[in-house]
PyMOL Python script that loads the backbone (N, CA, C, O; Angstrom):
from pymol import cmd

cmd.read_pdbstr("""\
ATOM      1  N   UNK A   1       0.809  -1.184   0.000  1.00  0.00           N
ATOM      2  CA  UNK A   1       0.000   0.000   0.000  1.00  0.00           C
ATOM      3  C   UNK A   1       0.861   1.261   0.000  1.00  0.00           C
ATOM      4  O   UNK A   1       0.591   2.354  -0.499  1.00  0.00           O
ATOM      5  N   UNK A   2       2.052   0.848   0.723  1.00  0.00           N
ATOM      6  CA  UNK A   2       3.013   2.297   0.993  1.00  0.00           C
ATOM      7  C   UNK A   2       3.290   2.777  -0.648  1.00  0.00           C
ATOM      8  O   UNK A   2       3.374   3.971  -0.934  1.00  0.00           O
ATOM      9  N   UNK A   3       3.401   1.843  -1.535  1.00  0.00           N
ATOM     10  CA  UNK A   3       3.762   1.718  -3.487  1.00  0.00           C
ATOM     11  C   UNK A   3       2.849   2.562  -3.586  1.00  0.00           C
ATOM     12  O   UNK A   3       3.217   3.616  -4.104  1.00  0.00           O
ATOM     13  N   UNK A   4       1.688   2.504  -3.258  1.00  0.00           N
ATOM     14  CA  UNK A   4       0.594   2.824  -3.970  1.00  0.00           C
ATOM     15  C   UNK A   4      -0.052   1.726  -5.304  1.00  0.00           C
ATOM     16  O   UNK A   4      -0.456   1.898  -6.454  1.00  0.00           O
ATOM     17  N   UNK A   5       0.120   0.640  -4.446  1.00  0.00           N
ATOM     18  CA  UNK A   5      -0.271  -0.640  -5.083  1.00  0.00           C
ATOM     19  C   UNK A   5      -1.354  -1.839  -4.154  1.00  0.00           C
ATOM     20  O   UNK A   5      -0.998  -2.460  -3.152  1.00  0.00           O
ATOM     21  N   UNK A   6      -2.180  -1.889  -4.559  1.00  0.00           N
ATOM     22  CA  UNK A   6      -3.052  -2.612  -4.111  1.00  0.00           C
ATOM     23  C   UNK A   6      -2.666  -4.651  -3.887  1.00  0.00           C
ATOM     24  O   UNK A   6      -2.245  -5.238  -4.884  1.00  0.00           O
ATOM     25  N   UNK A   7      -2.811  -5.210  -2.970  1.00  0.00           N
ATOM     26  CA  UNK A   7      -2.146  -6.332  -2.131  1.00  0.00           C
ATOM     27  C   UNK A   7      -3.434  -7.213  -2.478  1.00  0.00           C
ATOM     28  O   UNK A   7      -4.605  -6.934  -2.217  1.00  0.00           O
ATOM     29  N   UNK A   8      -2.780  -8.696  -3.330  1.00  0.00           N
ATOM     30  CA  UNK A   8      -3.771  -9.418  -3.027  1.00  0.00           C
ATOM     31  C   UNK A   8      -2.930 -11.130  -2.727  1.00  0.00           C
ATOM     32  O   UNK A   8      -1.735 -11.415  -2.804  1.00  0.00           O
ATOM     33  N   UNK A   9      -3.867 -11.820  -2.453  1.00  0.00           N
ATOM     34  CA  UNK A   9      -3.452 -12.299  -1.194  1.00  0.00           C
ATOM     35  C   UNK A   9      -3.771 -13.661  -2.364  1.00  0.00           C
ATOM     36  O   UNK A   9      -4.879 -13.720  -2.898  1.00  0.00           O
ATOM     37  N   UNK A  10      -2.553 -14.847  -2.718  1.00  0.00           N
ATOM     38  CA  UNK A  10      -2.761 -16.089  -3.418  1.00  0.00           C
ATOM     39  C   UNK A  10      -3.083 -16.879  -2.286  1.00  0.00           C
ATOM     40  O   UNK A  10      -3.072 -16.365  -1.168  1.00  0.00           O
ATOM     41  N   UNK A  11      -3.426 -18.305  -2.487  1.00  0.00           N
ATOM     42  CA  UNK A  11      -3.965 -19.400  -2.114  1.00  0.00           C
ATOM     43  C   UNK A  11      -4.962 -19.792  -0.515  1.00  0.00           C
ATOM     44  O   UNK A  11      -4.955 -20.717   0.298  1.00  0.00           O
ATOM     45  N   UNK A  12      -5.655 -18.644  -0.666  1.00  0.00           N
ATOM     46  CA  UNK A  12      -6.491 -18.454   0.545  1.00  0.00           C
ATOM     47  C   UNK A  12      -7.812 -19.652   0.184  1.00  0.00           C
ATOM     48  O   UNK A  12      -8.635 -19.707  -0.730  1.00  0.00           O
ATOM     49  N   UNK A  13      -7.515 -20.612   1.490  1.00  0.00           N
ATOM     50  CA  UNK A  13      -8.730 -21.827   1.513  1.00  0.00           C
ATOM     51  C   UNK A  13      -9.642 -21.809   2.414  1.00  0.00           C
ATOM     52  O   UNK A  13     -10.561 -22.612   2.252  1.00  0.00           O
ATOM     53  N   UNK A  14      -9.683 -20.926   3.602  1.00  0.00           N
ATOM     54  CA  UNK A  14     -10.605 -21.094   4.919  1.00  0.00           C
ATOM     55  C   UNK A  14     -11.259 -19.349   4.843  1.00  0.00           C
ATOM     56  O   UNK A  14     -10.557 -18.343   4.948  1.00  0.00           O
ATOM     57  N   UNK A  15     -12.514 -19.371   4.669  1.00  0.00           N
ATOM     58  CA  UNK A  15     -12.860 -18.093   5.435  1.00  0.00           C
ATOM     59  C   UNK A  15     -12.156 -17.427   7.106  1.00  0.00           C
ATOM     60  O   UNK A  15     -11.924 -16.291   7.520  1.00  0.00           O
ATOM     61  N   UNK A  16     -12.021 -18.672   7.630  1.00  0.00           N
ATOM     62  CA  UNK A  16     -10.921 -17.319   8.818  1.00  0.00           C
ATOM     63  C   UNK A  16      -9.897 -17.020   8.129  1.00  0.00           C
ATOM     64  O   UNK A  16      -9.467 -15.951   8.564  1.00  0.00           O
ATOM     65  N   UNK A  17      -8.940 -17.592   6.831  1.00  0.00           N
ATOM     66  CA  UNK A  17      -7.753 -16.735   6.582  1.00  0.00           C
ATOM     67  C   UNK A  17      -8.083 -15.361   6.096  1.00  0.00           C
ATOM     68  O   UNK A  17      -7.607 -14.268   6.403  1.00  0.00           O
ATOM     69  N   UNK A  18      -9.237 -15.782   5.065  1.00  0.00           N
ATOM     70  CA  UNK A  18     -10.103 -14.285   4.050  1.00  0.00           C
ATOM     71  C   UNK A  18     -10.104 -13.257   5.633  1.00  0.00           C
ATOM     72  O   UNK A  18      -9.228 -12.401   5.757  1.00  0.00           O
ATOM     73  N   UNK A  19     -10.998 -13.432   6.581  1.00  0.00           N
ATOM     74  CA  UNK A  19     -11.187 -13.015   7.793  1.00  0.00           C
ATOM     75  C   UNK A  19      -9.743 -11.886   7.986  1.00  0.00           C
ATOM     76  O   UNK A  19      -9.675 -10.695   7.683  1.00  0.00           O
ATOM     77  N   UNK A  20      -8.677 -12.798   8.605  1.00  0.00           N
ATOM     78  CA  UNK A  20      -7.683 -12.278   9.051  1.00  0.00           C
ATOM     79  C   UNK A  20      -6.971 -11.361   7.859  1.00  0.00           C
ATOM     80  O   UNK A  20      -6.529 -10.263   8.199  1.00  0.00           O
ATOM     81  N   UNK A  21      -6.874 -11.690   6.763  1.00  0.00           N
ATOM     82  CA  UNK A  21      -6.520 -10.708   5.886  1.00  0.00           C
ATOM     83  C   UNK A  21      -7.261  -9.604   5.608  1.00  0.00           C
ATOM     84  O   UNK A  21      -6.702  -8.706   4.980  1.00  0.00           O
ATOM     85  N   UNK A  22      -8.166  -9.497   5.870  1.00  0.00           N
ATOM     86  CA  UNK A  22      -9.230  -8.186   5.930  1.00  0.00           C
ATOM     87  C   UNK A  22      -8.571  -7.688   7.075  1.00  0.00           C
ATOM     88  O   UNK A  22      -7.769  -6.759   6.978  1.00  0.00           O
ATOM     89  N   UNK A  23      -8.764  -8.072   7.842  1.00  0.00           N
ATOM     90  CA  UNK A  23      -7.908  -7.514   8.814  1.00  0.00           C
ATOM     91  C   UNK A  23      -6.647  -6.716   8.617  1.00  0.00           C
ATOM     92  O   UNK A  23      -6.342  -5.542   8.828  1.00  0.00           O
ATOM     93  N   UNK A  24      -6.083  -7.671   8.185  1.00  0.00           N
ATOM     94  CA  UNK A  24      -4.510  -7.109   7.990  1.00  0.00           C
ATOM     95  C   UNK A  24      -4.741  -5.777   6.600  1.00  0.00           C
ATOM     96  O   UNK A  24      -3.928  -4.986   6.123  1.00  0.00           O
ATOM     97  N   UNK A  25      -5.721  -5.937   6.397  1.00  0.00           N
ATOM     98  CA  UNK A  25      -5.957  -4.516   4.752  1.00  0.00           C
ATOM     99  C   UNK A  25      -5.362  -5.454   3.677  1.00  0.00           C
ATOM    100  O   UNK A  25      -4.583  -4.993   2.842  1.00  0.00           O
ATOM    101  N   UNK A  26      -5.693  -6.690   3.679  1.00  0.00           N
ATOM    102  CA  UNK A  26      -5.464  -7.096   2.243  1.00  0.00           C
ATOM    103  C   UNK A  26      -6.464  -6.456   1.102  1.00  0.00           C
ATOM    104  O   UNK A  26      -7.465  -5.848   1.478  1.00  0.00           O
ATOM    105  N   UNK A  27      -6.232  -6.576  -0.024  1.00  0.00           N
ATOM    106  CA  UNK A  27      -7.487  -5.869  -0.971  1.00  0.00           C
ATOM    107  C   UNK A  27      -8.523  -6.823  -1.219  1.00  0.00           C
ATOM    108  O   UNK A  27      -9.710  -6.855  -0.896  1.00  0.00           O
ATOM    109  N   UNK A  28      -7.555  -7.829  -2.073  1.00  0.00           N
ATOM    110  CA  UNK A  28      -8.302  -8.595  -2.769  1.00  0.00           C
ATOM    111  C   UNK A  28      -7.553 -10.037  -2.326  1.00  0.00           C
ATOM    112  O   UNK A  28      -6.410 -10.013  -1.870  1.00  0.00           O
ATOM    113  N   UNK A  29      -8.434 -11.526  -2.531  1.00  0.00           N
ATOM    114  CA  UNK A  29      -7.614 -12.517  -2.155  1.00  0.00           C
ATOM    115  C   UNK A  29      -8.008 -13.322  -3.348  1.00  0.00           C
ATOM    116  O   UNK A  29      -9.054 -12.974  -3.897  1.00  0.00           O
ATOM    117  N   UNK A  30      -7.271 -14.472  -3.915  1.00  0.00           N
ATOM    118  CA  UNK A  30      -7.417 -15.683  -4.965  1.00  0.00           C
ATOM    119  C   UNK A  30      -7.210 -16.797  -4.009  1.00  0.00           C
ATOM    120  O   UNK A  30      -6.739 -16.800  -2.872  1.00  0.00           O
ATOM    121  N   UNK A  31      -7.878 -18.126  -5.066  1.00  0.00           N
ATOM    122  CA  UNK A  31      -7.472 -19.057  -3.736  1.00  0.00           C
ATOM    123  C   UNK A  31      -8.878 -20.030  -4.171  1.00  0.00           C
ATOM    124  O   UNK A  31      -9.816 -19.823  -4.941  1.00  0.00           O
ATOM    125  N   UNK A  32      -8.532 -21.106  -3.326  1.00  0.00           N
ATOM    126  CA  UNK A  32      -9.883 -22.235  -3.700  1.00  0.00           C
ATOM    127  C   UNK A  32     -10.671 -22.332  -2.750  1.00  0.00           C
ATOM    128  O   UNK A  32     -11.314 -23.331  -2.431  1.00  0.00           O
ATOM    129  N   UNK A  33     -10.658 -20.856  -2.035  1.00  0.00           N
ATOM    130  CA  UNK A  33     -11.883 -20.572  -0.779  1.00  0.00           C
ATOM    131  C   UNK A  33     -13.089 -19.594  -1.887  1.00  0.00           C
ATOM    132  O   UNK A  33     -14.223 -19.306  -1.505  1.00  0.00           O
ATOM    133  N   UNK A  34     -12.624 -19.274  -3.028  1.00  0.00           N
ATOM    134  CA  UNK A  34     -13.083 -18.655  -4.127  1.00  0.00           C
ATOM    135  C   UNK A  34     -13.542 -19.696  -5.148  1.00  0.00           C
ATOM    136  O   UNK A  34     -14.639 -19.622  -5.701  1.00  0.00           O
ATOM    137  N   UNK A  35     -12.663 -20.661  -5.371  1.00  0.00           N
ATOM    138  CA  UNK A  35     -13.239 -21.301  -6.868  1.00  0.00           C
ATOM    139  C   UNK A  35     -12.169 -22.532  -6.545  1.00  0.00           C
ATOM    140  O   UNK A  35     -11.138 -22.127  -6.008  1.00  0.00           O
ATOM    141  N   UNK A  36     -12.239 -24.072  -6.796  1.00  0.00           N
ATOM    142  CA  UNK A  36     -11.178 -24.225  -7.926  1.00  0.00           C
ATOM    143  C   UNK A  36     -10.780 -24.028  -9.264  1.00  0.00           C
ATOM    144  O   UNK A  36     -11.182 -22.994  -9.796  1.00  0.00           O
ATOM    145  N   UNK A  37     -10.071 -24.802  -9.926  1.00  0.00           N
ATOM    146  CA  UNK A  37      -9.212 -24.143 -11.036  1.00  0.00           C
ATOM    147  C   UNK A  37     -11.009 -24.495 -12.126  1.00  0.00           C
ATOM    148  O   UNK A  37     -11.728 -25.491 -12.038  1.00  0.00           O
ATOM    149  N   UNK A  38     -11.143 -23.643 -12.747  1.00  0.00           N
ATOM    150  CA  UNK A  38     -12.194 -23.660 -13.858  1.00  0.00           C
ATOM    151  C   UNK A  38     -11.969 -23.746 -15.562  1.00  0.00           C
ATOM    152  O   UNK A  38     -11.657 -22.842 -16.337  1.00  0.00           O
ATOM    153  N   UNK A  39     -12.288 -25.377 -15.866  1.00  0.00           N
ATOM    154  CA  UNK A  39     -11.360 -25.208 -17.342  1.00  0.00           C
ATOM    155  C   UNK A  39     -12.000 -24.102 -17.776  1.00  0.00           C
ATOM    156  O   UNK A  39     -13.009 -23.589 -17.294  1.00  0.00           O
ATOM    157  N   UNK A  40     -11.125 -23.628 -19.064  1.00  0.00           N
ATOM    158  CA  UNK A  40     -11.159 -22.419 -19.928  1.00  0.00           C
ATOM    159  C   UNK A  40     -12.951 -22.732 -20.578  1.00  0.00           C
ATOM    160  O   UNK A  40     -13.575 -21.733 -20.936  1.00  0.00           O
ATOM    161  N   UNK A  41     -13.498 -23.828 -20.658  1.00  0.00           N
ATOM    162  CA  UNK A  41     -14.911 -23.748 -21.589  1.00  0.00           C
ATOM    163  C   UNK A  41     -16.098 -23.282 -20.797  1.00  0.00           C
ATOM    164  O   UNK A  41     -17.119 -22.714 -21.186  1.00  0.00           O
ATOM    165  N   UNK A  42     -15.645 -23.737 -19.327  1.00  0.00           N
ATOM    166  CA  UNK A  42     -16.848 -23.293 -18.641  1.00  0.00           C
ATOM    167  C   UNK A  42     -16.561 -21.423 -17.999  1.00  0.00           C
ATOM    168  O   UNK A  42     -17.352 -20.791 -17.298  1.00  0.00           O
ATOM    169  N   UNK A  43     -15.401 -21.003 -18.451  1.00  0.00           N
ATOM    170  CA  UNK A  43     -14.582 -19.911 -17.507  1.00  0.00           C
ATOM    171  C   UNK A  43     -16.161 -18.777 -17.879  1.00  0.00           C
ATOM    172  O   UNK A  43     -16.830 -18.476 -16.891  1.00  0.00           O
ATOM    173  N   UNK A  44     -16.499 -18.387 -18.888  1.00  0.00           N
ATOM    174  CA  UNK A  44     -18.010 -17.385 -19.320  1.00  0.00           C
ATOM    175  C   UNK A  44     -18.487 -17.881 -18.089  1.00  0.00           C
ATOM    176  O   UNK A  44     -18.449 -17.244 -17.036  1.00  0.00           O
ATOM    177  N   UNK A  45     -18.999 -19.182 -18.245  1.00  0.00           N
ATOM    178  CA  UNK A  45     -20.527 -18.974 -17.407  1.00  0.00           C
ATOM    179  C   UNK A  45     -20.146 -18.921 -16.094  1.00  0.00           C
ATOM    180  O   UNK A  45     -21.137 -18.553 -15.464  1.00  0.00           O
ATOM    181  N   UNK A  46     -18.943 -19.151 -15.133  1.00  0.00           N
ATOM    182  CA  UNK A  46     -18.530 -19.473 -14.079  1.00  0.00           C
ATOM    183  C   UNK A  46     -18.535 -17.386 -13.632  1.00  0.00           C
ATOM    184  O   UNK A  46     -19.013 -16.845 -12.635  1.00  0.00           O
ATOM    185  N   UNK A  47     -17.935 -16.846 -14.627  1.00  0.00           N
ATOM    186  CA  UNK A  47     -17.725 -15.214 -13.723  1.00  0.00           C
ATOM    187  C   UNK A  47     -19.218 -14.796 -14.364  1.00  0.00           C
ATOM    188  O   UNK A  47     -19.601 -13.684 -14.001  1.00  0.00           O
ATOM    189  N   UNK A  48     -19.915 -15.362 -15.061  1.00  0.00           N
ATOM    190  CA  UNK A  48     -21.388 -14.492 -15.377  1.00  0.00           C
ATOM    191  C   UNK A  48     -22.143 -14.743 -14.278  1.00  0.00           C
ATOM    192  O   UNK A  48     -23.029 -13.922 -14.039  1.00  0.00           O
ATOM    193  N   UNK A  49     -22.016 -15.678 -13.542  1.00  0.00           N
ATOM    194  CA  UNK A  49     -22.278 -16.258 -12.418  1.00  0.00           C
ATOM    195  C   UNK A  49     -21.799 -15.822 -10.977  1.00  0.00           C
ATOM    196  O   UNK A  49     -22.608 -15.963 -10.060  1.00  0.00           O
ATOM    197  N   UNK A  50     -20.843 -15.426 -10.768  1.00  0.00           N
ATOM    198  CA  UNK A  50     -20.305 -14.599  -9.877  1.00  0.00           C
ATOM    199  C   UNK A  50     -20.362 -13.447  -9.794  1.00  0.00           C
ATOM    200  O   UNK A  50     -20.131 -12.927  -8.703  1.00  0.00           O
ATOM    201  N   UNK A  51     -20.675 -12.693 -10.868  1.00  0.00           N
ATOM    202  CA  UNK A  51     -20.712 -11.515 -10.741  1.00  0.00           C
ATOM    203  C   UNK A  51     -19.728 -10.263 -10.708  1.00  0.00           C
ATOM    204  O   UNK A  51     -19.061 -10.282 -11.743  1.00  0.00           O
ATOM    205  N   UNK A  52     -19.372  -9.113  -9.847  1.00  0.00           N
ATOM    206  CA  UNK A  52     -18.415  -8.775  -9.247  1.00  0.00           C
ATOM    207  C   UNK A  52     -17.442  -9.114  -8.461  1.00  0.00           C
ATOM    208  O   UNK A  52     -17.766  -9.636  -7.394  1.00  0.00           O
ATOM    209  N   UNK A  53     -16.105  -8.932  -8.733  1.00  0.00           N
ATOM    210  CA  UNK A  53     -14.677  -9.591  -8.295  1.00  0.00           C
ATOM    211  C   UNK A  53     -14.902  -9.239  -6.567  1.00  0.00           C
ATOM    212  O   UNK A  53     -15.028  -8.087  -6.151  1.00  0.00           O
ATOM    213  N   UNK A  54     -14.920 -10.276  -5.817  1.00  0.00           N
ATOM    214  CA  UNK A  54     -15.075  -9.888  -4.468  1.00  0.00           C
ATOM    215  C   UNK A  54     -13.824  -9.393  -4.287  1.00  0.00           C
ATOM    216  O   UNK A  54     -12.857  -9.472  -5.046  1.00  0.00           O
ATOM    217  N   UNK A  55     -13.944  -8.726  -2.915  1.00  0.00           N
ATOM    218  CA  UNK A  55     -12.710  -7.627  -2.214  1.00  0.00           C
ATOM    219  C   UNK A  55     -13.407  -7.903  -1.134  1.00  0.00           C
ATOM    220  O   UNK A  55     -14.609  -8.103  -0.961  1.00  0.00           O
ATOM    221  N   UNK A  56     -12.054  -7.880  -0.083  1.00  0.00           N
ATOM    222  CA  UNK A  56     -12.544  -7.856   1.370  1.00  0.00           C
ATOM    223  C   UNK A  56     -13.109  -7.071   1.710  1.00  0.00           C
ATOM    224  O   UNK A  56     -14.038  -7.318   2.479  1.00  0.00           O
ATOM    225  N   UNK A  57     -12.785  -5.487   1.238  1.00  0.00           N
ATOM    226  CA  UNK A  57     -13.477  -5.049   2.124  1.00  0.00           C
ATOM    227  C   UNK A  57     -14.998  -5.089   2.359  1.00  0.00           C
ATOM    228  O   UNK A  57     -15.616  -4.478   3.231  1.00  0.00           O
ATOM    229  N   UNK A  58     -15.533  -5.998   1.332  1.00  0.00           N
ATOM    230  CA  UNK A  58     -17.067  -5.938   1.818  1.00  0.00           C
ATOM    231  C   UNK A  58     -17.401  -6.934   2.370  1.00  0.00           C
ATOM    232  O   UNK A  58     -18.568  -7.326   2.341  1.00  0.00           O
ATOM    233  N   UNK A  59     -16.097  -7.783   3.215  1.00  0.00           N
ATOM    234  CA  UNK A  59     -16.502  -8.899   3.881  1.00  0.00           C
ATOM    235  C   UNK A  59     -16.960  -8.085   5.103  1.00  0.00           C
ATOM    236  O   UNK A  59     -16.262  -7.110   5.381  1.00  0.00           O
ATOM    237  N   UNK A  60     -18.236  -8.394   6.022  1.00  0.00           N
ATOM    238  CA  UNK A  60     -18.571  -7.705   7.270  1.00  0.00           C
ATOM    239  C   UNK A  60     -18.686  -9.197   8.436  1.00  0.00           C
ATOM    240  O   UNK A  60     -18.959  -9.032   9.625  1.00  0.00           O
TER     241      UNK A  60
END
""", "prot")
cmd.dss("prot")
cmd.show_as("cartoon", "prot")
cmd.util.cbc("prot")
cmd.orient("prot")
């Protein structure tokens, strides 16, 4: 953040890690607490389906 670069956080599997990284001001996290790996044919319908890229900070 000091960059002026936004922090995101690879291989997050448990909602308490998502948890604690909100905490810590992570931005954004990836990880198979999000998805596993999604072949490339289904990748459309999988984010039309999700919607907006979650960010912690709207974890409450």
């Amino acid at each position: 953040h000091s960059l002026g670069m936004s922090v995101v956080a690879e291989g997050v599997e448990t909602a308490d890690v998502q948890a604690a990284l909100a905490l810590m001001g992570c931005d954004a996290i990836q990880g198979y607490l999000i998805s596993r790996p999604v072949p490339l044919a289904d990748l459309t319908e999988f984010l039309t389906g999700w919607g907006e890229t979650p960010r912690l900070a709207a974890v409450g």
